[in-house]
KOLDO-765870 format. One record per residue: y, z, x of N, C-alpha, C in turn; residue number from 1. Coordinates in nm, 4 decimals, padded with zeros to 6 digits. Example, Ala and Ser with C-alpha at 12.3 -4.5 7.8 and 13.67 -1.06 7.14 Angstrom:
<recs>
+----------+----------+----------+----------+----------+----------+----------+----------+----------+-----+
!      nc2 !      nc3 !      nc1 !     cac2 !     cac3 !     cac1 !      cc2 !      cc3 !      cc1 !   n !
+----------+----------+----------+----------+----------+----------+----------+----------+----------+-----+
! -00.5690 !  00.7800 !  01.3190 ! -00.4500 !  00.7800 !  01.2300 ! -00.3300 !  00.7800 !  01.3200 !   1 !
! -00.2250 !  00.7080 !  01.2850 ! -00.1060 !  00.7140 !  01.3670 !  00.0030 !  00.7870 !  01.2900 !   2 !
+----------+----------+----------+----------+----------+----------+----------+----------+----------+-----+
</recs>
This chain:
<recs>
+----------+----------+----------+----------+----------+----------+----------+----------+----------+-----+
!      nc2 !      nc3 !      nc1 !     cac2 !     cac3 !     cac1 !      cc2 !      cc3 !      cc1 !   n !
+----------+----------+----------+----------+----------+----------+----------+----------+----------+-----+
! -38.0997 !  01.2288 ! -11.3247 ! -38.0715 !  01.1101 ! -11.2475 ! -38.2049 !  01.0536 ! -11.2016 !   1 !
! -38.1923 !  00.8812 ! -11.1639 ! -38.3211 !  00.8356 ! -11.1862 ! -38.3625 !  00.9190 ! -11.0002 !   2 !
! -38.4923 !  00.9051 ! -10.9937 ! -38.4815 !  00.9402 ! -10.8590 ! -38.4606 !  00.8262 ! -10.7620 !   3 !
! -38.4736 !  00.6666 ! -10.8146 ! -38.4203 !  00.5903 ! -10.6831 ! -38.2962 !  00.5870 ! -10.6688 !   4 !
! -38.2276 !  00.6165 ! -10.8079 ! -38.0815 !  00.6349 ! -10.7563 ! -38.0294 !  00.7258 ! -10.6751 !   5 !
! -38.1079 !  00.8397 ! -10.7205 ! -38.0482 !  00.9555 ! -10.6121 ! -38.1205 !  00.9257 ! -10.4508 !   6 !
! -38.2098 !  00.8664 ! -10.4470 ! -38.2811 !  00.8001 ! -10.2700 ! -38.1542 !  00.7417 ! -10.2249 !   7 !
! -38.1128 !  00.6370 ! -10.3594 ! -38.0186 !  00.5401 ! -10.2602 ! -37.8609 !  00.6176 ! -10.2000 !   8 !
! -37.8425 !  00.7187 ! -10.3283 ! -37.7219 !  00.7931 ! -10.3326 ! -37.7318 !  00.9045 ! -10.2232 !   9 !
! -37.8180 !  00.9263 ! -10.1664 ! -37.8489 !  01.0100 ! -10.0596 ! -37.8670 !  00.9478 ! -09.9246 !  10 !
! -37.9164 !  00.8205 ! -09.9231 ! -37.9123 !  00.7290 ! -09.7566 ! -37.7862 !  00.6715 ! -09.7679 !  11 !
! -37.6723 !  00.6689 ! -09.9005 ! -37.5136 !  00.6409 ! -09.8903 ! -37.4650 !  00.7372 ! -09.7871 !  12 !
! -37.4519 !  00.8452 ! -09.8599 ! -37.4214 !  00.9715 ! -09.7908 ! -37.4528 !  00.9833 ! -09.6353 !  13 !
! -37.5993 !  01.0051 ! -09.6463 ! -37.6516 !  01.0180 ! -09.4798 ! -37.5484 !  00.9103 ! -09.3643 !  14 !
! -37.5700 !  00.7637 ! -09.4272 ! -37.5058 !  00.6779 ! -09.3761 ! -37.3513 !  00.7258 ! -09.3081 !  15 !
! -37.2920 !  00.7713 ! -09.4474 ! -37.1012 !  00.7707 ! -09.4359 ! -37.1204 !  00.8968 ! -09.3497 !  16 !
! -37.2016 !  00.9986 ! -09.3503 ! -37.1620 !  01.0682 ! -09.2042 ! -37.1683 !  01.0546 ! -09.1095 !  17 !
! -37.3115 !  00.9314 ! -09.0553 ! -37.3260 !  00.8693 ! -08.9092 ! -37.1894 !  00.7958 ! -08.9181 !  18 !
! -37.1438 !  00.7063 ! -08.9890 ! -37.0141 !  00.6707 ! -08.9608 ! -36.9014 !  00.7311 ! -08.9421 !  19 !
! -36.9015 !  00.8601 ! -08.9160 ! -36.7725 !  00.9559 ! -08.9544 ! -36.7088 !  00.9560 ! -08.8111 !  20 !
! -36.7970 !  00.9352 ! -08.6823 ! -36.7229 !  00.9945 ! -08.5790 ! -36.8065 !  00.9840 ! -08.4348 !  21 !
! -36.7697 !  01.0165 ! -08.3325 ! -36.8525 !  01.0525 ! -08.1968 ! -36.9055 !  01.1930 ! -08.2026 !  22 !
! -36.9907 !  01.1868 ! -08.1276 ! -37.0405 !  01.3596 ! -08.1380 ! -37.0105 !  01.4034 ! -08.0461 !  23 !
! -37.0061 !  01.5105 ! -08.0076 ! -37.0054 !  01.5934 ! -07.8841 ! -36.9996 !  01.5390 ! -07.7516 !  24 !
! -37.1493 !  01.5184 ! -07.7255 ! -37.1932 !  01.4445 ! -07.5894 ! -37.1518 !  01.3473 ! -07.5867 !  25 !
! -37.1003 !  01.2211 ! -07.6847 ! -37.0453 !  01.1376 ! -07.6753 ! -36.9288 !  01.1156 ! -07.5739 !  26 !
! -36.8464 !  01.2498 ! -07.6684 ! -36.7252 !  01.2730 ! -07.5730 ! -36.7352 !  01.2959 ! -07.4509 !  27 !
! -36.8157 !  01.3726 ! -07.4355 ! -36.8500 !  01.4643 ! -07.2565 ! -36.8532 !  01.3316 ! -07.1827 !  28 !
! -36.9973 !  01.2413 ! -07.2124 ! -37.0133 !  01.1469 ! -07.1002 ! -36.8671 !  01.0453 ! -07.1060 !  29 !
! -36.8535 !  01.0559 ! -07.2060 ! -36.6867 !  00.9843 ! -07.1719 ! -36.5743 !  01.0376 ! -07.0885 !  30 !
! -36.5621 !  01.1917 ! -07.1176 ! -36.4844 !  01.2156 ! -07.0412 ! -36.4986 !  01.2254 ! -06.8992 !  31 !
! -36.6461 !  01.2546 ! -06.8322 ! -36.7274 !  01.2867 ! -06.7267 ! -36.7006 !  01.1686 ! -06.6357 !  32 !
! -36.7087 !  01.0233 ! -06.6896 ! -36.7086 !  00.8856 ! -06.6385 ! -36.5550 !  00.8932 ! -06.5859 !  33 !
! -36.4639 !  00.9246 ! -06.6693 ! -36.3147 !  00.8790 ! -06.6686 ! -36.2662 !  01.0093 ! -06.5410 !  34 !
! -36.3112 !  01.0844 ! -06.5266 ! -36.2851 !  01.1880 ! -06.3703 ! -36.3574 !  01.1406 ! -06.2508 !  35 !
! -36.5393 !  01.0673 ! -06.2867 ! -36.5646 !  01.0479 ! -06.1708 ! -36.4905 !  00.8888 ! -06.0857 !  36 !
! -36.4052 !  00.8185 ! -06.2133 ! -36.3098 !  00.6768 ! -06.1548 ! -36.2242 !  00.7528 ! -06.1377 !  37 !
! -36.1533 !  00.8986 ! -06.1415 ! -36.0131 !  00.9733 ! -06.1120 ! -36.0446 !  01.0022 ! -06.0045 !  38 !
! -36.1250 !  01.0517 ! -05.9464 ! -36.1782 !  01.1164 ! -05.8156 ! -36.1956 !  01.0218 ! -05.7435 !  39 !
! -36.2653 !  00.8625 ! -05.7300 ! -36.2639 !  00.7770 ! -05.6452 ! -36.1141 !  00.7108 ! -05.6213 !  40 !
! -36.0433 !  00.7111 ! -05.7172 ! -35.9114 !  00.6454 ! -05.7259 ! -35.8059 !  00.7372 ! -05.6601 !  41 !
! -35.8400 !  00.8432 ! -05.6517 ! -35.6782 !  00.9395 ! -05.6669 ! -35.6659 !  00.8973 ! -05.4678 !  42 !
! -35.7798 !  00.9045 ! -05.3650 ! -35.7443 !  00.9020 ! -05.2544 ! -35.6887 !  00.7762 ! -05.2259 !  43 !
! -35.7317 !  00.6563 ! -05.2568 ! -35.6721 !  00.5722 ! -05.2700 ! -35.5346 !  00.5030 ! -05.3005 !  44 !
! -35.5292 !  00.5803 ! -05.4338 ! -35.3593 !  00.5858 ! -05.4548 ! -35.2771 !  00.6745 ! -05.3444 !  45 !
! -35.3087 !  00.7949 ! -05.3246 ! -35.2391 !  00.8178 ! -05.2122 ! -35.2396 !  00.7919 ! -05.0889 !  46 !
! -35.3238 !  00.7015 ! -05.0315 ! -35.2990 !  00.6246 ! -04.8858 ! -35.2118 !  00.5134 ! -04.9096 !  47 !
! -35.1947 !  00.4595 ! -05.0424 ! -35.0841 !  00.3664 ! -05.0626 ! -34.9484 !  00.4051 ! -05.1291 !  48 !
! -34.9614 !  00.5587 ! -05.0984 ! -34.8235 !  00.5743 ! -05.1602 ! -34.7528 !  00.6300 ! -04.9787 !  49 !
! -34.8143 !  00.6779 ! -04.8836 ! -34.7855 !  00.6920 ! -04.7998 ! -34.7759 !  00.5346 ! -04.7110 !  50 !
! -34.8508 !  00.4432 ! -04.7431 ! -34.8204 !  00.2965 ! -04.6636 ! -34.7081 !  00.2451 ! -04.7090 !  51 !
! -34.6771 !  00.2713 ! -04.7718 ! -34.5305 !  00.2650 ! -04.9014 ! -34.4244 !  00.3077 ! -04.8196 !  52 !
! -34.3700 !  00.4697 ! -04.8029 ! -34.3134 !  00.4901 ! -04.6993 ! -34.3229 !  00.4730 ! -04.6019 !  53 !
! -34.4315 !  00.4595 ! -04.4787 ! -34.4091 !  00.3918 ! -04.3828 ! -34.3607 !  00.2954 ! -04.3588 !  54 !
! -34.3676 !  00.1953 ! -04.4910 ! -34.3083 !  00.0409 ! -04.4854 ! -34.1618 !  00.1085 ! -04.4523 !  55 !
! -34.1212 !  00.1794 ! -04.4746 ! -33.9418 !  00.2167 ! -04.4846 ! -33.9440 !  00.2434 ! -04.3239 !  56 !
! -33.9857 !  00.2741 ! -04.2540 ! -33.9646 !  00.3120 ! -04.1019 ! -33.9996 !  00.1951 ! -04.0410 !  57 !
! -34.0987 !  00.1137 ! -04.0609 ! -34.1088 !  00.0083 ! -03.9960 ! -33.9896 ! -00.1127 ! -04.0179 !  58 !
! -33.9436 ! -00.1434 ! -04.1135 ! -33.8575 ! -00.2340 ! -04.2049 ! -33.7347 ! -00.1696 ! -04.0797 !  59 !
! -33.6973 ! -00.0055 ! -04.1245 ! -33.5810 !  00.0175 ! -04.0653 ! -33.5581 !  00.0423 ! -03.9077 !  60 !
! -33.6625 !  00.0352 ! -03.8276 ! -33.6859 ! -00.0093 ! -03.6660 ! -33.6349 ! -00.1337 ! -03.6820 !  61 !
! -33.7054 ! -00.2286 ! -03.7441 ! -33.6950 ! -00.3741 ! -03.7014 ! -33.5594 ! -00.4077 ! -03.7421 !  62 !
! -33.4698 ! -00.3529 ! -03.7999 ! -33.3518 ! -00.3478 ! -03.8740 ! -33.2477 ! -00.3178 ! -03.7407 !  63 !
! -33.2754 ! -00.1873 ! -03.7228 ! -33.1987 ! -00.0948 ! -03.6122 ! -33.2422 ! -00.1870 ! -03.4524 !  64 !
! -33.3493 ! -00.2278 ! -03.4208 ! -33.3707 ! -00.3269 ! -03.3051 ! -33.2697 ! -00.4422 ! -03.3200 !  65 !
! -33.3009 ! -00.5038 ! -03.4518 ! -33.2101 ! -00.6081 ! -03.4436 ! -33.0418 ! -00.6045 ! -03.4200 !  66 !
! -32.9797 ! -00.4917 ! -03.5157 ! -32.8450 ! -00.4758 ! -03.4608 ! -32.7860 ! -00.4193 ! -03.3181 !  67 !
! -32.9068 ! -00.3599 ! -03.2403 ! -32.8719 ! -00.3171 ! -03.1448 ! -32.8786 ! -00.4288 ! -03.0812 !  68 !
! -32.9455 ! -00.5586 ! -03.0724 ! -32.9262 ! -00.6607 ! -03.0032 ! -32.7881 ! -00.7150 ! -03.0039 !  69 !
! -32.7667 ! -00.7346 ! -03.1230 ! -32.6318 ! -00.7748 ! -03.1901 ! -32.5205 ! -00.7201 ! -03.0923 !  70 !
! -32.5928 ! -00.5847 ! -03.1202 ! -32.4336 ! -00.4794 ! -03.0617 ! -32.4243 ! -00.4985 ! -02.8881 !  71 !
! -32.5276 ! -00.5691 ! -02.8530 ! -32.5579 ! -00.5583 ! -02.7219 ! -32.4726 ! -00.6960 ! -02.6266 !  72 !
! -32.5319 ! -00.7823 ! -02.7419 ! -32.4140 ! -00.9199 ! -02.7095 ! -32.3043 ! -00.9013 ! -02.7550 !  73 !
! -32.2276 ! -00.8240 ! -02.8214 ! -32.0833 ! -00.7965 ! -02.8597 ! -32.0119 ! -00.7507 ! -02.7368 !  74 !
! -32.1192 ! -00.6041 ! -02.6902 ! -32.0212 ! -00.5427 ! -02.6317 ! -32.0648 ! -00.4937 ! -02.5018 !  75 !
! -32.2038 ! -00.5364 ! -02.5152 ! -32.2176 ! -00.5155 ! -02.3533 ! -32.3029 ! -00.3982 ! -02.3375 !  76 !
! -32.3235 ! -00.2968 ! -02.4553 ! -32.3975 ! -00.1641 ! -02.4628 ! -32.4381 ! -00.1313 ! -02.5687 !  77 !
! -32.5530 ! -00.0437 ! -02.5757 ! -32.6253 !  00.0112 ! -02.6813 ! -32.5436 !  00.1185 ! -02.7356 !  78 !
! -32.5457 !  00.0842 ! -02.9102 ! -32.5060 !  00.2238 ! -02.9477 ! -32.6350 !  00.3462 ! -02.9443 !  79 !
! -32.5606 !  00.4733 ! -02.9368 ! -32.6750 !  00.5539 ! -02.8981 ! -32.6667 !  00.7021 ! -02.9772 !  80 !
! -32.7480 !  00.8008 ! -03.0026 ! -32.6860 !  00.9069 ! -03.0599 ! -32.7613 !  00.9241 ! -03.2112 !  81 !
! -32.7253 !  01.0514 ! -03.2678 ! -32.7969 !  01.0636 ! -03.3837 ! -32.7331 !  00.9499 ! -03.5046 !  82 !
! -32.5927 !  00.9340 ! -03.4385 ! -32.4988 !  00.8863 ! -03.5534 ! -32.4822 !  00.6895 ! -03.5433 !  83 !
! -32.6041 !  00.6357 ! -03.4240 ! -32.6048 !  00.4946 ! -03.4004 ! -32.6625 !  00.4254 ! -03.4593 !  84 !
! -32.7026 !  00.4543 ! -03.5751 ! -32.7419 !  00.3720 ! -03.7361 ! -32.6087 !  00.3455 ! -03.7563 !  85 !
! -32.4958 !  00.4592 ! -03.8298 ! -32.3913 !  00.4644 ! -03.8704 ! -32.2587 !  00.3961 ! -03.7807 !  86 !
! -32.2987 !  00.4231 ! -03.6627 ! -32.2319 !  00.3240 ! -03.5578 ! -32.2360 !  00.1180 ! -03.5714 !  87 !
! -32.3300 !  00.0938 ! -03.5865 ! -32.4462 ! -00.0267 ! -03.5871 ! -32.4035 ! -00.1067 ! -03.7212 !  88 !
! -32.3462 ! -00.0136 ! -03.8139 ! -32.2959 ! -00.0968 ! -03.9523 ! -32.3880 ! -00.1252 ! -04.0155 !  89 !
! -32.5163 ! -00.0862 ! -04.0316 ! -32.6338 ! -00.1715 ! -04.1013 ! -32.6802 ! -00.0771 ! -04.2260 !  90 !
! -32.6120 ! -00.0028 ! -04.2440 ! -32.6405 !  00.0881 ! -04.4194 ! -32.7470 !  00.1837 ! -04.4252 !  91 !
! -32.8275 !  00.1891 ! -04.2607 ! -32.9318 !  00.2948 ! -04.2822 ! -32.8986 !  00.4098 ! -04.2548 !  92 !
! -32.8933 !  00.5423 ! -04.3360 ! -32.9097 !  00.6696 ! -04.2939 ! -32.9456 !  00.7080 ! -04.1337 !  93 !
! -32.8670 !  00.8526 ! -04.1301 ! -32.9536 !  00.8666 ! -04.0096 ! -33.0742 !  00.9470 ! -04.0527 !  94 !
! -33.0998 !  01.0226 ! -04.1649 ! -33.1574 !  01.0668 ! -04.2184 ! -33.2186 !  01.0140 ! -04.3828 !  95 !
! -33.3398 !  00.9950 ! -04.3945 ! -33.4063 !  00.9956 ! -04.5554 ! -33.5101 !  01.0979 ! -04.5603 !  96 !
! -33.5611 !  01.0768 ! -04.6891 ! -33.6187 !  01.1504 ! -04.7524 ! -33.7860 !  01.1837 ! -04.6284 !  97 !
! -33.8239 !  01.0450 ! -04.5725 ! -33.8951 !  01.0231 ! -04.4938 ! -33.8949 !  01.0244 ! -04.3441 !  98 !
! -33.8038 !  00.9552 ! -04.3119 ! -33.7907 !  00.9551 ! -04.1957 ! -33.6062 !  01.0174 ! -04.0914 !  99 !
! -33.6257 !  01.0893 ! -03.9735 ! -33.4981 !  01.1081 ! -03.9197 ! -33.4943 !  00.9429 ! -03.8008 ! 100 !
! -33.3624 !  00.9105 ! -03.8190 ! -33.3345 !  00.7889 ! -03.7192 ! -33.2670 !  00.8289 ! -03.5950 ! 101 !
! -33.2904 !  00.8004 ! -03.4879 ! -33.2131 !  00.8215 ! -03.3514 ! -33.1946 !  00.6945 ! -03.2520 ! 102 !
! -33.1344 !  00.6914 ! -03.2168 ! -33.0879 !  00.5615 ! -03.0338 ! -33.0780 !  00.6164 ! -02.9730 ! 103 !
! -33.1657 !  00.5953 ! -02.8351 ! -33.1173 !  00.7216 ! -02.6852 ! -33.1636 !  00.5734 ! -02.6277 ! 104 !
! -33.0186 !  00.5691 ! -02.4939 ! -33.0600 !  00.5456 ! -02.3501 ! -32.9762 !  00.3926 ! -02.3572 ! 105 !
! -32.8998 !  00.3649 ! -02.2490 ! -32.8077 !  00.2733 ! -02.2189 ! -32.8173 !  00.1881 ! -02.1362 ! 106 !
! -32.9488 !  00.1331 ! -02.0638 ! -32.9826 !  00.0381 ! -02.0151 ! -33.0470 ! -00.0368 ! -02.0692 ! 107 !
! -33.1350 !  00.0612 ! -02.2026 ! -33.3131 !  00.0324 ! -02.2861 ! -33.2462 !  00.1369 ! -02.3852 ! 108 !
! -33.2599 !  00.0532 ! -02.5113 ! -33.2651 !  00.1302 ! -02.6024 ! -33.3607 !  00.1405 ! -02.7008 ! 109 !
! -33.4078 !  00.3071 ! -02.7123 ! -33.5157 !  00.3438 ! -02.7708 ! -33.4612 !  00.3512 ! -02.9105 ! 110 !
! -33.5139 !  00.3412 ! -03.0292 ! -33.4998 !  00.3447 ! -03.1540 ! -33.5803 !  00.4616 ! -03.2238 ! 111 !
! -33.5775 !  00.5217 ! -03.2590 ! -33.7385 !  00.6399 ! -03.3121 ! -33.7255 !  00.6431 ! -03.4403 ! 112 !
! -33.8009 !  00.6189 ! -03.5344 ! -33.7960 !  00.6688 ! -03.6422 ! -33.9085 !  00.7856 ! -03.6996 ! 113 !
! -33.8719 !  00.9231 ! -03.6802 ! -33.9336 !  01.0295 ! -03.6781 ! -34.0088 !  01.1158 ! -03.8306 ! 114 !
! -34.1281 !  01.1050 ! -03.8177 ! -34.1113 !  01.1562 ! -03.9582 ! -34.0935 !  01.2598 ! -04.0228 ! 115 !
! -33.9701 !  01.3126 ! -04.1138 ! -33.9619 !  01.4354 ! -04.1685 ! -34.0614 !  01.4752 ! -04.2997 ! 116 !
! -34.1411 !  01.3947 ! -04.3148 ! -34.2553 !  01.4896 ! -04.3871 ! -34.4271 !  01.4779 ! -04.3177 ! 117 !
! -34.5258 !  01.5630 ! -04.3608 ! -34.6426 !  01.4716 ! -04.2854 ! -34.7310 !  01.3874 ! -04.3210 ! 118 !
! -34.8055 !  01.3702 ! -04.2685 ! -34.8919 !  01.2464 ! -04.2636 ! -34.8221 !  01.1361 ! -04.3119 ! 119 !
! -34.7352 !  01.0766 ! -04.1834 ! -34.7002 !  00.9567 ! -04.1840 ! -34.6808 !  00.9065 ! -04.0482 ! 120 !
! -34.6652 !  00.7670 ! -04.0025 ! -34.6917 !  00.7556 ! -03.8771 ! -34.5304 !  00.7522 ! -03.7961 ! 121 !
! -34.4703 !  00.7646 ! -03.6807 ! -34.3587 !  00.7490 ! -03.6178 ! -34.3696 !  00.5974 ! -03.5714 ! 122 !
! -34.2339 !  00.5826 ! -03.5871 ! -34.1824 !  00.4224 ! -03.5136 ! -34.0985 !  00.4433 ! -03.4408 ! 123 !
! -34.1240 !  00.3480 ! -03.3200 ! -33.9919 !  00.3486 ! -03.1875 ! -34.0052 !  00.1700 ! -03.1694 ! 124 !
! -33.8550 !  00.1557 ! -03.1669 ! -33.8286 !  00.0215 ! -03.1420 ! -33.7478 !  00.0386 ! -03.0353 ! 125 !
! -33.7730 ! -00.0639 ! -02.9244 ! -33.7108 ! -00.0909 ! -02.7819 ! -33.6776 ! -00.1944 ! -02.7554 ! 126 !
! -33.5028 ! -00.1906 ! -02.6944 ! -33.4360 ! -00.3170 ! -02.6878 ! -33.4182 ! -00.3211 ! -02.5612 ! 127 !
! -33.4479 ! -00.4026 ! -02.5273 ! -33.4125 ! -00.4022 ! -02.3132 ! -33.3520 ! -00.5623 ! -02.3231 ! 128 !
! -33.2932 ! -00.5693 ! -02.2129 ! -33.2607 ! -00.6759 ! -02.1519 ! -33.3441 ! -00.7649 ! -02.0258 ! 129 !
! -33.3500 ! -00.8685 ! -02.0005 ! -33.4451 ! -00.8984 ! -01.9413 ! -33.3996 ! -01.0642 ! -01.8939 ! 130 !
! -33.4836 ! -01.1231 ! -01.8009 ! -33.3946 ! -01.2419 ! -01.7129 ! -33.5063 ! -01.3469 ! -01.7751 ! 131 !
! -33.4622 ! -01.4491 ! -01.8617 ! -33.5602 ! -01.5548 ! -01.9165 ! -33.4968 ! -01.6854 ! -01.8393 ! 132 !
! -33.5474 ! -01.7629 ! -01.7798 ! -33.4939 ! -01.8729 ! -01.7204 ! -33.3507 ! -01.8603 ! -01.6333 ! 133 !
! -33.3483 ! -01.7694 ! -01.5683 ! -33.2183 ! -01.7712 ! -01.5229 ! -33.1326 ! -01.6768 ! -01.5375 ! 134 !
! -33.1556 ! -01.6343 ! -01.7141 ! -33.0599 ! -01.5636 ! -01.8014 ! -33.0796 ! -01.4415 ! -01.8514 ! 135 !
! -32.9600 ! -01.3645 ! -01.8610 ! -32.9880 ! -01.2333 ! -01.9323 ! -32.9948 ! -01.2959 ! -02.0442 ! 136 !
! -33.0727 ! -01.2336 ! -02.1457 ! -33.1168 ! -01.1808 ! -02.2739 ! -33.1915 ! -01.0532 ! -02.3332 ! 137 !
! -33.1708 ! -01.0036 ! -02.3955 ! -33.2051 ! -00.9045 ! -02.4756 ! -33.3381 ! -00.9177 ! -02.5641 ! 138 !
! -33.4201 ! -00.8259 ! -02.5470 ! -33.5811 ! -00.8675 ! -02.6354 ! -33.6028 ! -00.7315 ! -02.7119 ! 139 !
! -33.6519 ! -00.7158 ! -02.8100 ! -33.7108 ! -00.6033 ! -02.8761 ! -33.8289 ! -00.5860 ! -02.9282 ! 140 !
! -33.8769 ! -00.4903 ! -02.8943 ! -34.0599 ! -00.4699 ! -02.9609 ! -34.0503 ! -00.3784 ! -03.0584 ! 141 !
! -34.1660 ! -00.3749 ! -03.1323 ! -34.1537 ! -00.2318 ! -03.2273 ! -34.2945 ! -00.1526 ! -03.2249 ! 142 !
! -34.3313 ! -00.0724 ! -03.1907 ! -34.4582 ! -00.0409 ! -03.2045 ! -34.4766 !  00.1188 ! -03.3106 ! 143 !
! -34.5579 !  00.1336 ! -03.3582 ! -34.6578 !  00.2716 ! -03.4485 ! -34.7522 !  00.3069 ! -03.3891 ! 144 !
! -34.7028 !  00.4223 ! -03.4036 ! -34.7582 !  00.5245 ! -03.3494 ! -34.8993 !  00.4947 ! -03.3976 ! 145 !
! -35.0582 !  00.5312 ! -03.3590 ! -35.1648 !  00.5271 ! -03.3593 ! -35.2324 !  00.6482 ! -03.4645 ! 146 !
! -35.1522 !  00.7613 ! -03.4588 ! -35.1675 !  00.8568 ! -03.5818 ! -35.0775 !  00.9159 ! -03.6440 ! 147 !
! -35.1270 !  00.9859 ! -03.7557 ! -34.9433 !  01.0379 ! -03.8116 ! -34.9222 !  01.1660 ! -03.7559 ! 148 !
! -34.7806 !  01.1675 ! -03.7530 ! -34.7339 !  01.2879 ! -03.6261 ! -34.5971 !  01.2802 ! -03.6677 ! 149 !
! -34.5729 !  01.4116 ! -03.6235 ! -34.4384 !  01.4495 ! -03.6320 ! -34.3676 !  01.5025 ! -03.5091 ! 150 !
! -34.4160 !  01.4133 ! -03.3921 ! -34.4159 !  01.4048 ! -03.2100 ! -34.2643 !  01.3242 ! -03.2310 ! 151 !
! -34.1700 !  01.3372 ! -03.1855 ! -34.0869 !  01.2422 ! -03.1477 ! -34.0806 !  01.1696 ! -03.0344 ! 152 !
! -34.1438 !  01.0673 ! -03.0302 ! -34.1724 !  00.9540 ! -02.9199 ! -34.0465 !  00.9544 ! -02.8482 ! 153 !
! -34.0525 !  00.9566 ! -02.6954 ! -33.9951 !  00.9574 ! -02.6055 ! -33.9927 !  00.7976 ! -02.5172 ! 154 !
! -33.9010 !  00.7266 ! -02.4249 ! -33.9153 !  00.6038 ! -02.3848 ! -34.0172 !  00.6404 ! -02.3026 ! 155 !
! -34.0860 !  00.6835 ! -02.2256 ! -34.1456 !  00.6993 ! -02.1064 ! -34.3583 !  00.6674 ! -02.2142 ! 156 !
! -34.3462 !  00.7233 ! -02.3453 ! -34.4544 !  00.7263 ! -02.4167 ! -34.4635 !  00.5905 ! -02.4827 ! 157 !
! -34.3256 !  00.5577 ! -02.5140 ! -34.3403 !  00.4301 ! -02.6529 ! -34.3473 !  00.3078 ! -02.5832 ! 158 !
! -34.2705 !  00.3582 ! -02.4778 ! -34.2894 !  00.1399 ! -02.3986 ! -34.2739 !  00.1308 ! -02.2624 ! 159 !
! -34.3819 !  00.0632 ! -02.2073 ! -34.3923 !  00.0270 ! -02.0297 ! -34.3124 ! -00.1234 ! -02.0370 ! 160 !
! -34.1628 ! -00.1226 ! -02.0092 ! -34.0938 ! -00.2293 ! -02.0049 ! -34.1794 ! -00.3258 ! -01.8942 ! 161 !
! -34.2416 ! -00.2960 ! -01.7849 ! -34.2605 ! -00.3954 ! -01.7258 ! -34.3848 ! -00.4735 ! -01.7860 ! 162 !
! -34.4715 ! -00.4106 ! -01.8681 ! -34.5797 ! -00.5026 ! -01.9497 ! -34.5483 ! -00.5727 ! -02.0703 ! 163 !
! -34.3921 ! -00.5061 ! -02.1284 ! -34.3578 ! -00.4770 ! -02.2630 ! -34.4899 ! -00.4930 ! -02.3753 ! 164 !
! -34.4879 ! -00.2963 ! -02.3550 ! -34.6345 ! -00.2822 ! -02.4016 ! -34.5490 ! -00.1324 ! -02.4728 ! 165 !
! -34.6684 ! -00.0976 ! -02.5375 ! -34.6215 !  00.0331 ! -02.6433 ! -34.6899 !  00.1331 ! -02.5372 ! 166 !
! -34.7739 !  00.1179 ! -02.4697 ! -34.8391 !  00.2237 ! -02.4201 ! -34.9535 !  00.2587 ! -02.4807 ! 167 !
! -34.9681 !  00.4394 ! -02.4232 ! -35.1218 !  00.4290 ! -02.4899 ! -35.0991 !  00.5151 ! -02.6551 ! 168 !
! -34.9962 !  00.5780 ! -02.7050 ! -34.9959 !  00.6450 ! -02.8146 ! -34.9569 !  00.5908 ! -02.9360 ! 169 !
! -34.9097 !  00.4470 ! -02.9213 ! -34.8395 !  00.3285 ! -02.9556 ! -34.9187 !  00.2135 ! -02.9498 ! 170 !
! -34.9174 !  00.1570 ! -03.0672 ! -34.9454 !  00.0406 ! -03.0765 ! -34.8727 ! -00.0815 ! -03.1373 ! 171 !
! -34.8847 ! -00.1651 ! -03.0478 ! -34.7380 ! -00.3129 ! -03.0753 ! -34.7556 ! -00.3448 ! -03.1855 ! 172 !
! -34.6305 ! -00.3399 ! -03.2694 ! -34.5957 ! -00.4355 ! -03.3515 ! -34.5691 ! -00.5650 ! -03.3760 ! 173 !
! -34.5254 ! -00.5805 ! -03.2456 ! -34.4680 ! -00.7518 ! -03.1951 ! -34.2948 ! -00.7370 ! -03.1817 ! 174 !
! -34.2880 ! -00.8400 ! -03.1717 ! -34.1370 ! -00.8262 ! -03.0979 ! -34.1250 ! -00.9746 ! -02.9701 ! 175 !
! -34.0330 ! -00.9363 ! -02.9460 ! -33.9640 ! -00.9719 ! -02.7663 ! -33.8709 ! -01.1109 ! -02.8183 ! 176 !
+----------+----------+----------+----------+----------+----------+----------+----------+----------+-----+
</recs>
């Protein structure tokens, strides 16, 4: 064979194996890159998979505030008790996957939504009655808790009716 043929027939060759593939290290720094975006990402995804469920306790305070108003101009009193979701007609559990629901107290009603797993925050919604121009009416706040806890907020912690304020472990949601 001539020898430029075999030069050229040999930088063919050389060629079709650089084309054959990634090498080694190729892979590594590829894979190395794709853990150190897994490692910045993964905490992230999970503070939004927990803001996720919290949305469900907050949604279902402001839910449970509102029918207790309801129930309040119907009948004159707060439903109250583990079972005053189910009382209230409004389709929420007293229990999910996330949170336990409760109503205590018949002048002021406290709402709690407690959390049954952790790191998530507690909600208490409070319905009082109150004299606006003359008139009774009924107002409700909702406030979250300031850290996640599995404390079941008490009325005396979640709301100073005379500021209608959350207090100090609580922070307002808004309301009234």
């Amino acid at each position: 064979m001539k020898p430029e043929l075999q030069a050229k027939f040999l930088q063919h060759l050389n060629k079709k194996k650089k084309d054959a593939g990634f090498t080694l290290i190729e892979l590594l720094v590829v894979i190395i890159i794709i853990g150190i975006l897994a490692a910045i990402a993964l905490p992230s995804l999970l503070s939004q998979a927990n803001k996720a469920k919290q949305s469900e306790g907050r949604n279902n305070i402001g839910a449970i505030n509102r029918a207790q108003q309801a129930r309040f101009l119907e009948s004159a009193a707060f439903a109250e008790g583990t079972g005053a979701t189910a009382d209230l007609g409004i389709g929420i559990p007293t229990q999910t996957a996330n949170y336990v629901y409760k109503s205590e107290g018949t002048a002021t009603s406290l709402n709690t939504a407690t959390p049954a797993i952790d790191n998530l925050k507690a909600y208490a919604g409070v319905v009082f009655t109150a004299q606006i121009n003359n008139q009774s009416a009924t107002q409700a706040v909702a406030c979250e808790s300031k850290d996640t806890t599995t404390t079941l907020p008490t009325l005396a912690t979640a709301f100073d009716s005379a500021k209608s304020d959350c207090g100090t472990t609580f922070k307002n949601l808004g309301g009234k």
